[in-house]
N, C-alpha and C positions, 0 to 999 in steps of 0.2 A: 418248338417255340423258343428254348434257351437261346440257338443257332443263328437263329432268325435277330433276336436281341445283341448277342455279340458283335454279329455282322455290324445291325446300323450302330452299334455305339464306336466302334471302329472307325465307320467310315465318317461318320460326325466329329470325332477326334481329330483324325487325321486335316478337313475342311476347317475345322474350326483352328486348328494349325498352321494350315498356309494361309487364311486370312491374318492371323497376327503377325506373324510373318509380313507380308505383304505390308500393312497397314505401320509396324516399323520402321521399314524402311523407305515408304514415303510420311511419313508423320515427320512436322517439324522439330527441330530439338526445342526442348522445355529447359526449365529452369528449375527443375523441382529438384530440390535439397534432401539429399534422405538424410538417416539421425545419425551416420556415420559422419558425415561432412559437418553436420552442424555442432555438435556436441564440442571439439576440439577449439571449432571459434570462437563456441560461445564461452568457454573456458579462458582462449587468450583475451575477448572483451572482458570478460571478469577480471582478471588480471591485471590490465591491464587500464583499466578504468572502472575501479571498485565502487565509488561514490557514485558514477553515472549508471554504472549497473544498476545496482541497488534500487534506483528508480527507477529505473527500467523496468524490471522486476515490478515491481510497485504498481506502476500505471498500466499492466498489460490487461487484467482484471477490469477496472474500467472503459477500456478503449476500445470503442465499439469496431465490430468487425465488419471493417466493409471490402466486399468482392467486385473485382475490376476485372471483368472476363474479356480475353484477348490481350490487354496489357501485359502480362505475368510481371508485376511489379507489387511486391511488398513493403511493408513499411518492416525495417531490422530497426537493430541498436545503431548500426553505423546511419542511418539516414536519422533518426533520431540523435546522436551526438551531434552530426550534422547542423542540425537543426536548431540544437541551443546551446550547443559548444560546452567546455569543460564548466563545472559545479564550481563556481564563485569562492563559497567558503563551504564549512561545515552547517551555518544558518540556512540556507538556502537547500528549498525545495522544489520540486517541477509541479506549477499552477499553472491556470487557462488564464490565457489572454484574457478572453471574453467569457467571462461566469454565468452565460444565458446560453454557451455551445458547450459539447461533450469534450471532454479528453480526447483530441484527435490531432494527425500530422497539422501543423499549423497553426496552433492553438494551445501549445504548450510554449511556458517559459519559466523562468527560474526566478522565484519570489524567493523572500526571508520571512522565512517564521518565526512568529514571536514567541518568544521567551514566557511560559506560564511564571517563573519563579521574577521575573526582573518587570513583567506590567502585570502585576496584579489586578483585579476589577476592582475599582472602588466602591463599596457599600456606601451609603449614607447614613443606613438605617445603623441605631444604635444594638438591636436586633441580628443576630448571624444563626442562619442555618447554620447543620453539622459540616458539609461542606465548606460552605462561606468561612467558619470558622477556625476550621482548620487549617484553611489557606493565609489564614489572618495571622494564626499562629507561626506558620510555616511547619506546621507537623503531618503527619499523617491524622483519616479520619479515623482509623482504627484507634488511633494512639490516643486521641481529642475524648472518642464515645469511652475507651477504658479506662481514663482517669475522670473521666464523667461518674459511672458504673462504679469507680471507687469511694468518689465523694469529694477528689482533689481540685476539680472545677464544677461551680455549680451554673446551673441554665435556670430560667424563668420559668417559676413552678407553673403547673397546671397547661405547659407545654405539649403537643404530641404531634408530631417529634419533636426534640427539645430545640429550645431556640437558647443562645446563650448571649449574653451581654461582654460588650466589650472589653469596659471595666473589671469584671470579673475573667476574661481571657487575660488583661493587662497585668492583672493580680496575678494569677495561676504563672504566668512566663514568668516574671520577675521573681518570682518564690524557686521557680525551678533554676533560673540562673545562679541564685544566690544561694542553692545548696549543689549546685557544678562547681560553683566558684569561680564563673562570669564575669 
């Protein structure tokens, strides 16, 4: 029974041999990149366009994967550079065209993002969240809730979570500039 086993696994080998064989050498050439080939390009893109990478990188994660069988066309970094040419300045980020379609070839371009520190949201209310206020200050929240915590800015008793007045932020900065020496 072993005999019999070695036989046909032999001769299945062997068939299974000349068909890849065979099927080789009339199969078309592909285009498939192993990780030897790819690793060194994607190094000199790095390189060699840091800023574009970087989002490249970035937007690969959201960019839906779509399969185009018989094409063997990919979408790379070079068809995306292509696509929206060198990063303008350092403000500038890769956004959609259209905000109703996914992150895809086509659909990406290079917006400016705004600046958290230079357009602040304008409150009305005389009233600031922890957050809100902090931004008001230009401090951290940690920094805003532990001189809170110590008593050096007070918020609107009977608060939870505290809400703090302006006026009282306005007091607090100007106390602290004038013991910097501001």
């Amino acid at each position: 029974m072993g005999r019999v086993k070695e036989m046909w696994l032999e001769n299945y080998l062997a068939e299974a041999g000349e068909a890849l064989a065979r099927d080789e050498r009339t199969a078309p050439p592909t285009k498939v990149a192993t990780s030897t080939d790819v690793v060194p390009a994607e190094r000199e893109w790095a390189a060699r366009h840091p800023a574009e990478w970087g989002e490249w990188v970035r937007l690969l994660p959201p960019m839906p994967l779509t399969f185009d069988f018989g094409s063997g066309e990919s979408y790379d970094f070079l068809q995306f550079l292509s696509e929206v040419g060198p990063r303008p300045s350092p403000d500038y980020a890769i956004g959609r065209q259209d905000e109703a379609n996914p992150y895809a070839r086509g659909n990406l371009v290079w917006r400016k993002t705004p600046s958290p520190k230079t357009t602040p949201r304008r409150v009305d209310s005389p009233y600031l969240t922890a957050d809100e206020a902090a931004a008001y200050c230009r401090r951290a929240r940690r920094t805003l809730l532990n001189h809170h915590s110590l008593g050096n800015v007070r918020s609107v008793p009977g608060t939870r979570p505290p809400l703090f007045l302006r006026e009282e932020l306005d007091k607090w900065v100007a106390k602290r500039r004038k013991r910097r020496g501001k």
